[in-house]
C-alpha positions in Angstrom: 6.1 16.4 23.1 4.5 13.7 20.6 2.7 15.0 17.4 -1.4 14.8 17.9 -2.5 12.7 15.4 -6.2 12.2 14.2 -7.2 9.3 11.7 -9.5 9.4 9.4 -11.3 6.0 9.5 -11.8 2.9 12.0 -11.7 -0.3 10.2 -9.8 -3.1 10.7 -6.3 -1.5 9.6 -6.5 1.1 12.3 -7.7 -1.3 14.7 -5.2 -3.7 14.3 -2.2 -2.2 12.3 -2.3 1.8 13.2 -3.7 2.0 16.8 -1.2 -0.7 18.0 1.5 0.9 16.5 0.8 4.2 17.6 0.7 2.9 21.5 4.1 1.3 20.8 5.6 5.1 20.0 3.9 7.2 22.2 6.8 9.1 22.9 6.6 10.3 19.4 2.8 10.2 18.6 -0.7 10.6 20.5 -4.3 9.9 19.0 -6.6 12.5 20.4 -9.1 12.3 17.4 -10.7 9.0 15.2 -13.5 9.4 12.7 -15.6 7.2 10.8 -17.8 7.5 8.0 -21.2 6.4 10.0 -20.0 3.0 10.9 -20.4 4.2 14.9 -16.3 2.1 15.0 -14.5 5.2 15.9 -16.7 5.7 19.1 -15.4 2.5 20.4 -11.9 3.0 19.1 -11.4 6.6 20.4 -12.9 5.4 23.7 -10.1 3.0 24.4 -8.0 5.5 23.8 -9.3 9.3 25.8 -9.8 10.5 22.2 -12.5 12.5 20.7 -14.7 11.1 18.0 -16.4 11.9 15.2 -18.9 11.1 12.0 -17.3 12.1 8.6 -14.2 14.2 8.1 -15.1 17.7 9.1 -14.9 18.0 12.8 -11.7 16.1 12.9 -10.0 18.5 10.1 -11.7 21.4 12.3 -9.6 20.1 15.7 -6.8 22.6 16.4 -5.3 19.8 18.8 -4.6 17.5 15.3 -1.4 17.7 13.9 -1.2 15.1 11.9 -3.9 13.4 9.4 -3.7 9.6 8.8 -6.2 9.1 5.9 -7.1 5.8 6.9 -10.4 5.7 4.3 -11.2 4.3 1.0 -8.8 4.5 -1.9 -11.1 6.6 -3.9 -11.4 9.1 -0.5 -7.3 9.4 -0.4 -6.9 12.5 -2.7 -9.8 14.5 -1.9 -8.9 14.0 1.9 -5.4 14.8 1.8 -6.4 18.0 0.0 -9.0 18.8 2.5 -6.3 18.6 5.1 -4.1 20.7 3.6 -6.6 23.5 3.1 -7.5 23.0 6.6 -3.7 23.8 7.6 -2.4 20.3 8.8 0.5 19.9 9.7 1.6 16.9 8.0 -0.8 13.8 6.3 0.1 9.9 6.6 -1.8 8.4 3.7 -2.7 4.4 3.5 -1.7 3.3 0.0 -2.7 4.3 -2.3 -2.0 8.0 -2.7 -4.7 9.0 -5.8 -6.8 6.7 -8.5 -5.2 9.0 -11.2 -2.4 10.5 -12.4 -3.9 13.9 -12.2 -5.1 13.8 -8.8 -1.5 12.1 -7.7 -0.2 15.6 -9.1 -3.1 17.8 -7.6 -1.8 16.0 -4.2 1.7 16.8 -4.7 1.7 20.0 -5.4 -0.7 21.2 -2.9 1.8 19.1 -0.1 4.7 20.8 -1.6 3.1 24.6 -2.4 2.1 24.4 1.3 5.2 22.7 3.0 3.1 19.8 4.5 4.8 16.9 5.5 3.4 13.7 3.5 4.2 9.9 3.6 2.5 7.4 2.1 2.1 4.1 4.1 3.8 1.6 2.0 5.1 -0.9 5.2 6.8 -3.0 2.6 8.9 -0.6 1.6 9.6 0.5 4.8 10.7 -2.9 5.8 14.0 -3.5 7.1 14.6 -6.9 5.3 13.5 -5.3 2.0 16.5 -2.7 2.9 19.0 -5.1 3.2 17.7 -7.4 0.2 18.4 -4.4 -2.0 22.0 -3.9 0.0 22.3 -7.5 -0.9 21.7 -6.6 -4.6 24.0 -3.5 -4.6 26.9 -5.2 -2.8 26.8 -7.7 -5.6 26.2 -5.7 -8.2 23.9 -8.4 -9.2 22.1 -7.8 -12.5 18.6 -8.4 -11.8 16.5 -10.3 -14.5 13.1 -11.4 -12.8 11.4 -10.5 -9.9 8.0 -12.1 -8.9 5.9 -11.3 -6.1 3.5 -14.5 -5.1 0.5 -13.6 -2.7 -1.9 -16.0 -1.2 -4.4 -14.2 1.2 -7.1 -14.8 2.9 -10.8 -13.4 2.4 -11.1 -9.6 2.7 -14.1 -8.2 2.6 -13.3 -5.3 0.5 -12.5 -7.8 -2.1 -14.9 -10.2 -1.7 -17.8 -7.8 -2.3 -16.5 -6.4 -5.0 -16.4 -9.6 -7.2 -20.0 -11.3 -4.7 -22.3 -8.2 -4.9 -20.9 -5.8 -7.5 -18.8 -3.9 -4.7 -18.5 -0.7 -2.8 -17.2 0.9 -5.6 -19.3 -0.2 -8.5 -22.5 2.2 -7.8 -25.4 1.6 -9.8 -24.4 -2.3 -10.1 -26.7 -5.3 -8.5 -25.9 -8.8 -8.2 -22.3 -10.6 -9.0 -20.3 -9.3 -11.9 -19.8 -11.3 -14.6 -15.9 -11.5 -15.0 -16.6 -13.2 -18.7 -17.1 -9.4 -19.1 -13.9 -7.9 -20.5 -15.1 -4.5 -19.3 -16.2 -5.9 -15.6 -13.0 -7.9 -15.3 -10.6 -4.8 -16.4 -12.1 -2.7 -13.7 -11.8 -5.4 -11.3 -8.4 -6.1 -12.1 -7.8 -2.2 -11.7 -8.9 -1.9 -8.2 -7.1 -5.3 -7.3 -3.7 -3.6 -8.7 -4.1 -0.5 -7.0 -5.7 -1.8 -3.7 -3.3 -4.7 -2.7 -0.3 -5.0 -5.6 0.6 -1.6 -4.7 2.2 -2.8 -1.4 5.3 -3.6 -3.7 5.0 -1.4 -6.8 7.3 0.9 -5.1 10.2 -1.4 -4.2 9.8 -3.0 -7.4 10.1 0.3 -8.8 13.4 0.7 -7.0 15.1 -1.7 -9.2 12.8 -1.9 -12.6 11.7 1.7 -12.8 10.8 2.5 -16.2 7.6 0.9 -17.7 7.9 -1.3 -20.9 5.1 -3.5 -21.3 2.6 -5.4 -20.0 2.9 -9.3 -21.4 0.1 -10.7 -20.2 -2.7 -10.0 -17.8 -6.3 -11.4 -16.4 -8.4 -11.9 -13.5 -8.2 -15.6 -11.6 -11.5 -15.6 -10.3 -13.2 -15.3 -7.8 -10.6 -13.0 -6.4 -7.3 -12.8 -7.9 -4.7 -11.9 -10.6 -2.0 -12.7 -12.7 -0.1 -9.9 -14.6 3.2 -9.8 -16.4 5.4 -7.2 -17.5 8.8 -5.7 -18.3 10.3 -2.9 -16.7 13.9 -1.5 -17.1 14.7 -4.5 -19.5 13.5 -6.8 -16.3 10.6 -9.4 -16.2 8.2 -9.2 -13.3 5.1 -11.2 -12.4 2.6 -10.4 -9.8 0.3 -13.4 -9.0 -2.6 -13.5 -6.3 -5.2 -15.5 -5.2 -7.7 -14.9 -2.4 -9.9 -17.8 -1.9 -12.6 -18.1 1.6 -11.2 -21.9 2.2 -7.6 -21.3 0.4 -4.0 -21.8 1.5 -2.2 -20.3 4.3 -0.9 -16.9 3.6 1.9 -15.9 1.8 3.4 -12.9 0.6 6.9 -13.5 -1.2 8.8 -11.1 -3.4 11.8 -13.2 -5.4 14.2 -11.4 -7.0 16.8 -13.6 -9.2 20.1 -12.6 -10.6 22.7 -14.1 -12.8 24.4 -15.2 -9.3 21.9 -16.0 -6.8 18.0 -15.5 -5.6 16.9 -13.8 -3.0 13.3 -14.7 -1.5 11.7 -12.1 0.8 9.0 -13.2 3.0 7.0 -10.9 4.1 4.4 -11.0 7.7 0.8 -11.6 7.1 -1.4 -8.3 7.0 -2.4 -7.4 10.4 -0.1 -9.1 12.1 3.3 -7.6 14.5 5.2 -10.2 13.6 8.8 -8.0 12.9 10.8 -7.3 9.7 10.3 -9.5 6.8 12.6 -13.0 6.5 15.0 -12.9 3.5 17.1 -16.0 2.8 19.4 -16.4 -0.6 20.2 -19.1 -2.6 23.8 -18.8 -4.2 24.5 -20.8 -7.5 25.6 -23.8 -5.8 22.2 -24.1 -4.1 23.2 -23.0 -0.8 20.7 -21.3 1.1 21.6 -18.1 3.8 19.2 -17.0 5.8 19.5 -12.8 6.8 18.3 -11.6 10.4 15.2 -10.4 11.3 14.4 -7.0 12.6 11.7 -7.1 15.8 10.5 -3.4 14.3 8.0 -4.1 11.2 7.8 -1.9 8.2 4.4 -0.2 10.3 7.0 1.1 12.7 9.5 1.8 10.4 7.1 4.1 8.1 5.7 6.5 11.6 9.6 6.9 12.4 10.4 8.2 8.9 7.0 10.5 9.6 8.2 11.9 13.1 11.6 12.3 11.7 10.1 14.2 8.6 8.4 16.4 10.7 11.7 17.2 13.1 13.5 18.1 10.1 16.0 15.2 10.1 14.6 13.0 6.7 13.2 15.2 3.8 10.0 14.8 2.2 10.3 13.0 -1.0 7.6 14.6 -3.1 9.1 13.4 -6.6 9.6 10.1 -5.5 5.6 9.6 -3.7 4.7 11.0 -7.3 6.7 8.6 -9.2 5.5 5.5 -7.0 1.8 6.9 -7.5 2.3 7.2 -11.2 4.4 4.1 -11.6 1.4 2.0 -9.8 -2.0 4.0 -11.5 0.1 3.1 -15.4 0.7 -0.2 -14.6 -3.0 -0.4 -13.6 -4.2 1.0 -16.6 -2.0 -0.7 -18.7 -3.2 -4.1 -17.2 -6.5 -3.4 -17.8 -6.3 -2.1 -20.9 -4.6 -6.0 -21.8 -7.5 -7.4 -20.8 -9.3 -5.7 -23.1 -7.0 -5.7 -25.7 -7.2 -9.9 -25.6 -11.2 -9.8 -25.6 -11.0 -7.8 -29.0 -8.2 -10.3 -30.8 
């Protein structure tokens, strides 16, 4: 029988990344509950679907039929959710990235999972991704010594985003009107919630292969909406550029990683679209390109296998490892900001 699963939020990311993939493994998962916070979207949603619905978090975490939580909500709702599902006896939580805002609630989250033997994965599709796995294979089988890696986004507008650097954002109470990024304050607390809200799709592969935090080189806002940060982990160089414009480029999300022998480009799908695995070609030193195959199953798939797999006993849940990735992400935030800062006082 498939795990009942009800989903704490209905905006576009369970509309057009969870739901989808949910009715593509129905042998192994069924949505019987979707709740909003008072955007009346989870009526709609739950209707295509037989479900029940419901405002706020309460009556869903009340449903005997739910198994499974997917905290689909805002970042700063993750922790305190997750540890209102475990007191409410859940069976196991999916959480959208990212886990916790702080190291201390990260490790509030943990250890309630782990004291009550709930089943938790955090839904980081990248890593998931079956190109990523084989990039890294790639990396292994060559025992290639990595010395940059640079992950290059250009994305169109999202409105999370865009209000938060238009009207002062959702998560900027108490501010009116657009915030002035000349601001060293305003612009490290933008560049925060940037970090943690869309580079944290590939903190945690990066911190597969550069896991230990040296320093951060170089960081600012590009406004209106973007970053670029640089820093060295494990002795490697990494860069992390975005930029989000309303009339901009056509997306791209690319993660290079270059060794003394070769380069390896992954390209991963637009967000919010089923498009299969990422594509990962590599250039060898004589400037020869090979292109890997794709997988049809995207890292959305791949991440509610591990889940149902976690939950029949077959794949173990990683606690130390979700914490490491959380804390790995939250530092590298902090430390960014902190940079900006630092340069507005030299």
């Amino acid at each position: 029988m498939p795990w009942n699963v009800g989903v704490l939020g209905a905006g576009p990311g369970v509309a057009a990344l969870h739901l989808p993939v949910l009715g593509r493994l129905a042998e192994l998962f069924r949505v019987v509950h979707v709740a909003d916070a008072g955007s009346g979207r989870a009526q709609a949603l739950a209707g295509q679907l037989g479900a029940s619905w419901s405002e706020g978090e309460a009556e869903l975490l009340a449903d005997v039929e739910v198994d499974v939580v997917a905290v689909c909500s805002p970042p700063g709702e993750h922790g305190r959710q997750i540890l209102a599902a475990v007191a409410a006896g859940k069976r196991a939580i999916f959480c959208e990235k990212p886990l916790a805002t702080s190291r201390e609630e990260a490790e509030e989250v943990i250890a309630a999972c782990r004291a009550a033997g709930v089943s938790l994965l955090v839904g980081t599709n990248h890593l998931f991704d079956a190109a990523w796995g084989r990039a890294k294979h790639h990396l292994v089988a060559l025992q290639g010594r990595v010395q940059t890696i640079s992950v290059t986004l250009a994305l169109p507008p999202n409105d999370r985003y865009h209000r938060l650097v238009a009207e002062g954002g959702p998560f900027q109470p108490g501010r009116r009107g657009r915030p002035e990024l000349n601001d060293p304050a305003v612009a490290a607390d933008v560049l925060r919630q940037l970090m943690t809200g869309l580079a944290i799709h590939d903190l945690p592969a990066i911190r597969d292969i550069a896991p230990d935090l040296e320093e951060v080189v170089y960081a600012r806002v590009a406004p209106p909406i973007g970053y670029l940060v640089g820093y060295r982990a494990s002795g490697i160089l990494v860069q992390l550029a975005l930029t989000m414009l309303p009339q901009g480029p056509d997306a791209l999300w690319r993660m290079s990683v270059a060794t003394p022998h070769d380069r390896i480009e992954v390209n991963f799908p637009p967000a919010f679209v089923h498009a299969g695995s990422a594509a990962i070609r590599v250039r060898s030193v004589d400037g020869q390109w090979t292109e890997y195959r794709r997988d049809p199953d995207d890292g959305y798939v791949a991440e509610w296998r591990l889940l149902a797999s976690i939950l029949e006993g077959v794949a173990p849940v990683e606690y130390d490892e979700l914490l490491a990735d959380a804390q790995y992400a939250i530092d590298l935030a902090d430390a960014a900001a902190a940079k900006v800062l630092e340069g507005a006082s030299q």
